[in-house]
N, C-alpha and C positions, 0 to 999 in steps of 0.2 A: 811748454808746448807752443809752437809759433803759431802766431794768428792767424786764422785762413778768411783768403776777402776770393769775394764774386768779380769776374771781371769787371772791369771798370770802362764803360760804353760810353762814347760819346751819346748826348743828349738825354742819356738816362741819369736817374737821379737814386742819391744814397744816403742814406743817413751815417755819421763819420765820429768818431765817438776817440778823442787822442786823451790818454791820462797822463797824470804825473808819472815817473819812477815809484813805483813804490809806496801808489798814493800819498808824493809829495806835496806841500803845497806851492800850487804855482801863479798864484795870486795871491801875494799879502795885503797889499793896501790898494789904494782907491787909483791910484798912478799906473802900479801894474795890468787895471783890467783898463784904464784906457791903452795904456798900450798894445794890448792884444788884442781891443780896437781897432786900435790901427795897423796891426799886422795882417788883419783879415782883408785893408784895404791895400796895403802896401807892395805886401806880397802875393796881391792876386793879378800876374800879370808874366808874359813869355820873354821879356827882357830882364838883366838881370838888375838886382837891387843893390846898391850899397847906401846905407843911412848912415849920414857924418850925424854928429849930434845937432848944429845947431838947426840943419834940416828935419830931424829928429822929432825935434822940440817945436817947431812951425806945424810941422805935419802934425803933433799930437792936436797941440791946440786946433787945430781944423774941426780934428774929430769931436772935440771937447764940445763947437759950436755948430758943426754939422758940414759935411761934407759936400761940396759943389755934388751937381747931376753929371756936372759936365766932362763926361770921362770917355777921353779916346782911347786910352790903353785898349791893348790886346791880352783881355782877360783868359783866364785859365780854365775858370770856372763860374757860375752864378749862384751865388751864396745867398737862399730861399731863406733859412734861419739859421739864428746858430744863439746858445745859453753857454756860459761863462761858469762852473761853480771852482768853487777854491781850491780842486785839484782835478779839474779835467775838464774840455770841451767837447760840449755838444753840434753840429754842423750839419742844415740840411743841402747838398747842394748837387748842382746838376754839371756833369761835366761838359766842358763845349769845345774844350783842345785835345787833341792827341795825348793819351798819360796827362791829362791834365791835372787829374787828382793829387796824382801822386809829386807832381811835378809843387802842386801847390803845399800840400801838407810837409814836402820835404823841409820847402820854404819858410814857411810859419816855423816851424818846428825849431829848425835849426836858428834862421834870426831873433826869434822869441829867446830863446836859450842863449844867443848871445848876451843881450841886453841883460837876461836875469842875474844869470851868470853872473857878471861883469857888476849890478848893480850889489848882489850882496853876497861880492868876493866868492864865490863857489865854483867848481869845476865838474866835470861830466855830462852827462846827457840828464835832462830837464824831463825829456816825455818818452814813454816805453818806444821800444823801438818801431813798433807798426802801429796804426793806427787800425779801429775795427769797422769796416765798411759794412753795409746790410742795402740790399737794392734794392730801390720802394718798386714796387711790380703793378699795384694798385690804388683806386683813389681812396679806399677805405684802407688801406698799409698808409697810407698819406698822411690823411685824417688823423690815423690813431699818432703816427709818429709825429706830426705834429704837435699833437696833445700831449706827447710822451715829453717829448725836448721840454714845454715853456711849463709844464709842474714841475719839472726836475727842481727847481728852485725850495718846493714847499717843504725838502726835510732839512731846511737851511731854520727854520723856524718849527714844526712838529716832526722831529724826527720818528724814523718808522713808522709813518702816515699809512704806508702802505697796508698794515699790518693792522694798527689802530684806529685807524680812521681818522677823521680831519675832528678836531675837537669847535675851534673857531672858523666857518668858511668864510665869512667876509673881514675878518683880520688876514687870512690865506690870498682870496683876490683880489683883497687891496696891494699886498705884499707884489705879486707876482706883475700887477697892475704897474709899480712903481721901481719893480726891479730894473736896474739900471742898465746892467751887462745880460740883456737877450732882448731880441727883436721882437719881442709878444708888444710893450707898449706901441711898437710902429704898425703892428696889425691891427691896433685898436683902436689907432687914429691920434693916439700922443708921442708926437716929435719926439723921437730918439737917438735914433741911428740911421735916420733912414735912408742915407745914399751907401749905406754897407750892402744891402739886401735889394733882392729885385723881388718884390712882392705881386705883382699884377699876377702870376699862375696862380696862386696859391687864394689871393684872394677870389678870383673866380671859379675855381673848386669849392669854396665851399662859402660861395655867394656871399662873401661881402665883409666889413671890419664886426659889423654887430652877430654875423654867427661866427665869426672867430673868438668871439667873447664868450659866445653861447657856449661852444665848443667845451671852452678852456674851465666855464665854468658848473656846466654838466658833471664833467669830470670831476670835480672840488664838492660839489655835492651831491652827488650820486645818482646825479637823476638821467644818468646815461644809461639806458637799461641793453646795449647791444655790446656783447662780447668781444672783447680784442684780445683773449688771451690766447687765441691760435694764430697772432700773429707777429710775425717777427719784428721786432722794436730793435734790442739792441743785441 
C-alpha cells in the first residue's frame, strides 16, 4: 500500500522517517554514517550537486572536524534533528523552498545510493520508494517527537526497551549521550555536528540544552508521568 504524506507547507515542520528496502542495512561501517553526514549537508541546497571523489573526500573530512557556519547556499530545507540507525533515518525538519522536501529527500536518497551502491558493488534502489512524513502541528507533538527521534538509538543496546523497559538507565544515557550519528550530543552542548542542524527553535521551546537533557532523560527513566500516546510520532 503507498505511503500517504500530509502536504508539505512551506515553514511547517515534519518528522520524515526514509528506510532501507526491506529493512536493508544502509550503514555498515563508521565511513558510511559519515557520509550520510554529509549528505544531509551536501544535498541540502536548490542548485544541482555533483561529487567527484576527491571533493568527495575533502567534504567528508570537514564533516569529520565540523562544518564551517559560514553557509550561503540556498537551502532547501532546515534540518532541526535527524538519528542515523543501521537501516533507516530519522529527520526533523522544516521546509523553507517550494517542494523543498521532497526536492531534498529525492536528493539524499538517490546520491546516498550512488555512493553505497557503487562502494559495495550493489545495484537497485537503497531506500523504500517514499519516505513517511507526519506534521508536527504542536509544541507538545514537538516535544514528544523530539524525544521520540534521539531514544530511537536505545534498542541498539536493550532491544524491545519499549516493551521491557530499560534495565540499565545511565549505561542507556550515556550511550545516547555519546552516539555519534544524531544531533542529541549538539543539543546538550557536546560538539558534534553542529553546523548540520539549526537548533536555536528548538532550543527555545523547550528552554535550553539542560531541559533537553531533561527531556531525553525523563523518558529513559520513566519519570515523564504525561501521556504521548495520542500522539502522532511516526
Amino acid at each position: 500500500m503507498p505511503i500517504k504524506r500530509p502536504p508539505l507547507i512551506n515553514n511547517e515542520i515534519y518528522h520524515i522517517v526514509l528506510r532501507g528496502v526491506g529493512d536493508t542495512l544502509t550503514f555498515k561501517d563508521k565511513d558510511d554514517y559519515y557520509r550520510g553526514i554529509f549528505s544531509l549537508y551536501e544535498f541540502n541546497t536548490t542548485e544541482p550537486v555533483e561529487i567527484r571523489r576527491k571533493r568527495e573526500q575533502r567534504k567528508a573530512s570537514k564533516v569529520r572536524g565540523g562544518l564551517s557556519s559560514a553557509d550561503t547556499r540556498k537551502m532547501l530545507v532546515e534540518t532541526l534533528a535527524f538519528y542515523f540507525m543501521p537501516n533507516h533515518i530519522h529527520l526533523l525538519i522544516r521546509q523553507i523552498q517550494e517542494n523543498g522536501i521532497t526536492r531534498f529527500m529525492r536528493k539524499l536518497g538517490t546520491g546516498y545510493a550512488a555512493y553505497f551502491n557503487k562502494k559495495y558493488d550493489r545495484k537497485g534502489h537503497l531506500f523504500q520508494g517514499r519516505f513517511k512524513a507526519v506534521h508536527i502541528k504542536t509544541d507538545e507533538q514537538l516535544i514528544a517527537v523530539f524525544a521520540y527521534i534521539h531514544t530511537n538509538g536505545i534498542s541498539l543496546i536493550e532491544p524491545k526497551w519499549k516493551e521491557r523497559g530499560i534495565k540499565n538507565p545511565e549505561k542507556v544515557i550515556k550511550f545516547l549521550e555519546d552516539y555519534k550519528w544524531s544531533s542529541y550530543p549538539d543539543y546538550i552542548g557536546k560538539k558534534n555536528f553542529p553546523s548540520i542542524t539549526k537548533r536555536d527553535f528548538l532550543l527555545r521551546t523547550m528552554n535550553g540544552e539542560s531541559s533537553c537533557k531533561e527531556i531525553i532523560e525523563n523518558r529513559i527513566r520513566d519519570k515523564e508521568k504525561k501521556d504521548f500516546s495520542n500522539i502522532e510520532l511516526e
